[in-house]
C-alpha positions as CSV (number, residue, x, y, z in Angstrom):
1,X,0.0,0.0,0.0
2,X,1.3,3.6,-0.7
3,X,2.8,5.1,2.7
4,X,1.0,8.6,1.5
5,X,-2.3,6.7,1.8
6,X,-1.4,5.9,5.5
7,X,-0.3,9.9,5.9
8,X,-3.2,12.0,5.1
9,X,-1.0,15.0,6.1
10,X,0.8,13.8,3.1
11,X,-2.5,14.3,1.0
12,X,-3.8,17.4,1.7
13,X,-0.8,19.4,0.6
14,X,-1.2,18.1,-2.9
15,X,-4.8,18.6,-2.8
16,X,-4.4,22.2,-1.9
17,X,-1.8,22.4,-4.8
18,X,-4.3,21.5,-7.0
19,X,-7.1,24.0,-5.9
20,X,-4.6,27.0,-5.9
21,X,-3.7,25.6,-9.8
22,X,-7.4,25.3,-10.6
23,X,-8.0,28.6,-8.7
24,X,-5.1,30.6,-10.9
25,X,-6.6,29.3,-14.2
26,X,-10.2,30.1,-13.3
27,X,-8.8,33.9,-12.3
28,X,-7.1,33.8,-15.5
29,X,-9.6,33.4,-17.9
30,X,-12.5,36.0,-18.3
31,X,-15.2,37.5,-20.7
32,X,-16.5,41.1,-20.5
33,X,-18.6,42.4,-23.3
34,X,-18.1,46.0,-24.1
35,X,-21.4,48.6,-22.3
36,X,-19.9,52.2,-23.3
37,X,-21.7,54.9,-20.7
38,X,-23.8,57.4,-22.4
39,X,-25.4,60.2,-20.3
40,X,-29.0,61.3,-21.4
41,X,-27.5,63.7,-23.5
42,X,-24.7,61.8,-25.1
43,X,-27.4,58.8,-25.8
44,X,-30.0,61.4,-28.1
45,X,-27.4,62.7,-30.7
46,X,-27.0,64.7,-33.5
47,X,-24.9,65.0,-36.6
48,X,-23.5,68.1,-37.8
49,X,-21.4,69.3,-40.6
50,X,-18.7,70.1,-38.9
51,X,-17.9,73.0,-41.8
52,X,-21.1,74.5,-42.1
53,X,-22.5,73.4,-38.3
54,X,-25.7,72.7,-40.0
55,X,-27.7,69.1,-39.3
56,X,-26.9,66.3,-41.8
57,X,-29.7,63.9,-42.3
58,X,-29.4,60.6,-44.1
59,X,-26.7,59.7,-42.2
60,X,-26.0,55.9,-41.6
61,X,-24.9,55.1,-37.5
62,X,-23.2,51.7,-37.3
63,X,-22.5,50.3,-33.9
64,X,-21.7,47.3,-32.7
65,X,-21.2,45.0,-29.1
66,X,-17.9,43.5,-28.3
67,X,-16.9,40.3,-26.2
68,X,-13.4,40.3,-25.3
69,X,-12.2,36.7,-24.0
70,X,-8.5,36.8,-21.8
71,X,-6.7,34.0,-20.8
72,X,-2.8,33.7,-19.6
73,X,-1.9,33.2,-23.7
74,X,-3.7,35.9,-25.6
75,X,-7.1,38.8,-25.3
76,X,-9.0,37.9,-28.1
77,X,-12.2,40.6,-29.4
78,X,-15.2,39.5,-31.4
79,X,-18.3,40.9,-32.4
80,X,-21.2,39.4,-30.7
81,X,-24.1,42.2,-31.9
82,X,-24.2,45.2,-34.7
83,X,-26.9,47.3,-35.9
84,X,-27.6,50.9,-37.4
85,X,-29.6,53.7,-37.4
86,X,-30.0,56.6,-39.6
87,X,-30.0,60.5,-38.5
88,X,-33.4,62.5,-39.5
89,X,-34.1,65.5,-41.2
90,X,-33.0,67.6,-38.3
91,X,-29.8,65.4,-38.1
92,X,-31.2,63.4,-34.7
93,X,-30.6,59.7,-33.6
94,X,-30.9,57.1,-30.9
95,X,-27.9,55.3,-29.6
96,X,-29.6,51.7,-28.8
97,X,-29.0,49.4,-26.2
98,X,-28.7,45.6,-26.7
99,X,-29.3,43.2,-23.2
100,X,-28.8,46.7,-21.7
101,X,-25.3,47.3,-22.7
102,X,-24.2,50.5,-24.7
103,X,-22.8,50.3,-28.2
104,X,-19.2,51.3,-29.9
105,X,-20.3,53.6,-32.4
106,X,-17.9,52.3,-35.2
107,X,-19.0,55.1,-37.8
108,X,-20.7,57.9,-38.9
109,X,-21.5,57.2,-42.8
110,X,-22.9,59.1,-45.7
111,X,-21.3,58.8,-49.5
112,X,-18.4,61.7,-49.9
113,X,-18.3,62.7,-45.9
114,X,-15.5,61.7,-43.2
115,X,-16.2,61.3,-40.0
116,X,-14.1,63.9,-37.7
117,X,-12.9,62.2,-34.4
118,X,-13.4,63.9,-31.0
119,X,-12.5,63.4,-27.7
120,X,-14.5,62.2,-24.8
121,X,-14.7,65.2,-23.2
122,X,-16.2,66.9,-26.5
123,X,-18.5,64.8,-26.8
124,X,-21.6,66.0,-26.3
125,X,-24.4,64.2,-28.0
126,X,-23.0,65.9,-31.2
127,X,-21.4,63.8,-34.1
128,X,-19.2,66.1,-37.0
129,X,-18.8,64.9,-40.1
130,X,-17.0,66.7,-43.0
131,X,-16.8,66.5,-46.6
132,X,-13.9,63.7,-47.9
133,X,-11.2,65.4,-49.5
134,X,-8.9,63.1,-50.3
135,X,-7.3,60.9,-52.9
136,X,-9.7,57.8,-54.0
137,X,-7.7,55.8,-53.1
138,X,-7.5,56.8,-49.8
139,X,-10.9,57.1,-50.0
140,X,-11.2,53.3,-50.7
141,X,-9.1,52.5,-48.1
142,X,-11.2,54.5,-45.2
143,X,-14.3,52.4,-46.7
144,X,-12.3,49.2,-46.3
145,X,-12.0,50.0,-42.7
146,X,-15.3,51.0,-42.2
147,X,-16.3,47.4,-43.8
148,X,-13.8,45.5,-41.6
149,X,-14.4,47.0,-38.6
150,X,-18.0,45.5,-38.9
151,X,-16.8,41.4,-38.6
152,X,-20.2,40.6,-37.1
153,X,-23.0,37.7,-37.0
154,X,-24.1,37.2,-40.0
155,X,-27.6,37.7,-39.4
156,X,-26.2,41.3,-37.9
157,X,-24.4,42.2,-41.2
158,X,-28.0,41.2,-43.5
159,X,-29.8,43.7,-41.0
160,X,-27.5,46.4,-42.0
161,X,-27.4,45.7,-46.2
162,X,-28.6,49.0,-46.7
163,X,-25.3,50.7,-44.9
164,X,-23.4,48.1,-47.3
165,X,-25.3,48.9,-50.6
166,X,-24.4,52.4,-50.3
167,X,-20.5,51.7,-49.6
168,X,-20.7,49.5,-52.5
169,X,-22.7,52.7,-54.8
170,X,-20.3,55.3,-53.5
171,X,-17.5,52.7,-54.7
172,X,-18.8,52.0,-57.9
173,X,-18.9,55.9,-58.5
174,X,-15.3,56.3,-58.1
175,X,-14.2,54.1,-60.7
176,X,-11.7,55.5,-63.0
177,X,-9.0,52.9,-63.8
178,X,-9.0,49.0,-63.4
179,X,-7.5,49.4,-59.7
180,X,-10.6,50.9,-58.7
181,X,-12.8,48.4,-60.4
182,X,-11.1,46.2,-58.2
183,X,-12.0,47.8,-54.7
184,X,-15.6,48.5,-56.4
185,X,-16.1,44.8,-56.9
186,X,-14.2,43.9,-53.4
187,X,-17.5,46.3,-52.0
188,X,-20.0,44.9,-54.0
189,X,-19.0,41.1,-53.1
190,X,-19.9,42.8,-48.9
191,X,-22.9,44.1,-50.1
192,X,-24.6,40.9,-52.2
193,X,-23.1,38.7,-49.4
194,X,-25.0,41.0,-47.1
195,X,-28.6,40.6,-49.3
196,X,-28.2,37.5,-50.3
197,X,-25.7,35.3,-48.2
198,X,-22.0,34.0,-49.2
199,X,-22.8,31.7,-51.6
200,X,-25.2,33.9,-53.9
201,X,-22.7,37.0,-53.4
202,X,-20.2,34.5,-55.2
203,X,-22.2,33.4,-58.2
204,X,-23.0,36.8,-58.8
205,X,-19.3,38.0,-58.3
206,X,-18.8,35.2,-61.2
207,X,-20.9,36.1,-63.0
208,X,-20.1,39.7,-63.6
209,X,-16.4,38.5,-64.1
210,X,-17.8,36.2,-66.9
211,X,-19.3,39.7,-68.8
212,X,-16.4,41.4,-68.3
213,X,-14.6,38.7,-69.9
214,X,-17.1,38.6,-73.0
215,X,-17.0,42.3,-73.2
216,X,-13.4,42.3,-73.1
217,X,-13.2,39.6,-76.2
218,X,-15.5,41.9,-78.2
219,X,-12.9,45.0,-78.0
């Protein structure tokens, strides 16, 4: 028989070994899903034109609800909720809540504007955005973000098609040269796969590379 079986005192220290293990590991793993404060007058907002300080309607709010899982190896972020709202004539909105938690507002969109960044302590209840002045492509590259930034459930992303449409018309309105066909059709693919679902958004993304080809065998 095993002496330690005889020695309980023996035991116990290796049992308490254990717990403290199991009790690090527990403490080291966590989940927290983001809930950004608003006050009452940060959560009814309104966007301006940060030029003219006049109220921009038609403007498309994204936001979206974070998880953030940490263990002792890596903090990893996902989406777990998106959804977005659209400013009124008089510029005014509604920051929702989702199981009571408050939203990341990831962006303030409407074709040709740029959202201008404040800090907390400007803020508030008042959104600026500007018009875009830039080069296309860095235009193209500030939609990419936008896009990317919005990784979310899928049934998420088809509730918001209409914020994706409107990147994808803005896109296709820039085209100039083949390289910004290319970032037109990288939009478009977002916004089919967000009305129709993955699979559709690829047909159609082959199909309109078969015309091309034909039309490109007729010149």
């Amino acid at each position: 028989m095993n002496a330690a079986a005889n020695n309980p005192g023996e035991i116990m220290p290796t049992l308490r070994q254990i717990m403290s293990v199991a009790a690090v590991v527990i403490s080291g793993c966590s989940t927290t899903y983001s809930d950004t404060q608003y006050t009452t007058e940060q959560r009814s907002r309104i966007v301006l034109n940060a030029v003219t300080r006049q109220p921009v309607p038609g403007v498309i709010i994204a936001f979206k609800w974070v998880r953030t899982d940490a263990d002792i190896e890596a903090t990893r972020h996902y989406c777990v909720h998106a959804e977005i709202a659209m400013s009124d004539r008089d510029g005014r909105y509604q920051v929702p809540a989702w199981r009571g938690l408050g939203p990341m507002i990831v962006a303030q969109y409407k074709a040709g504007m740029t959202r201008v960044w404040q800090t907390p302590r400007d803020d508030h209840g008042v959104d600026l955005i500007k018009p875009f002045d830039g080069a296309s492509k860095q235009r193209f590259e500030e939609l990419e973000r936008l896009v990317n930034s919005l990784n979310c459930p899928d049934e998420d992303i088809h509730e918001m098609q209409s914020l994706f449409v409107a990147i994808a018309d803005e896109a296709q309105s820039m085209v100039h040269t083949d390289a910004d066909a290319r970032w037109a059709e990288s939009f478009q693919i977002t916004a089919d796969a967000a009305k129709y679902g993955s699979e559709v958004a690829k047909m159609r993304h082959a199909a309109r590379l078969n015309e091309l080809g034909k039309q490109g065998g007729k010149q």
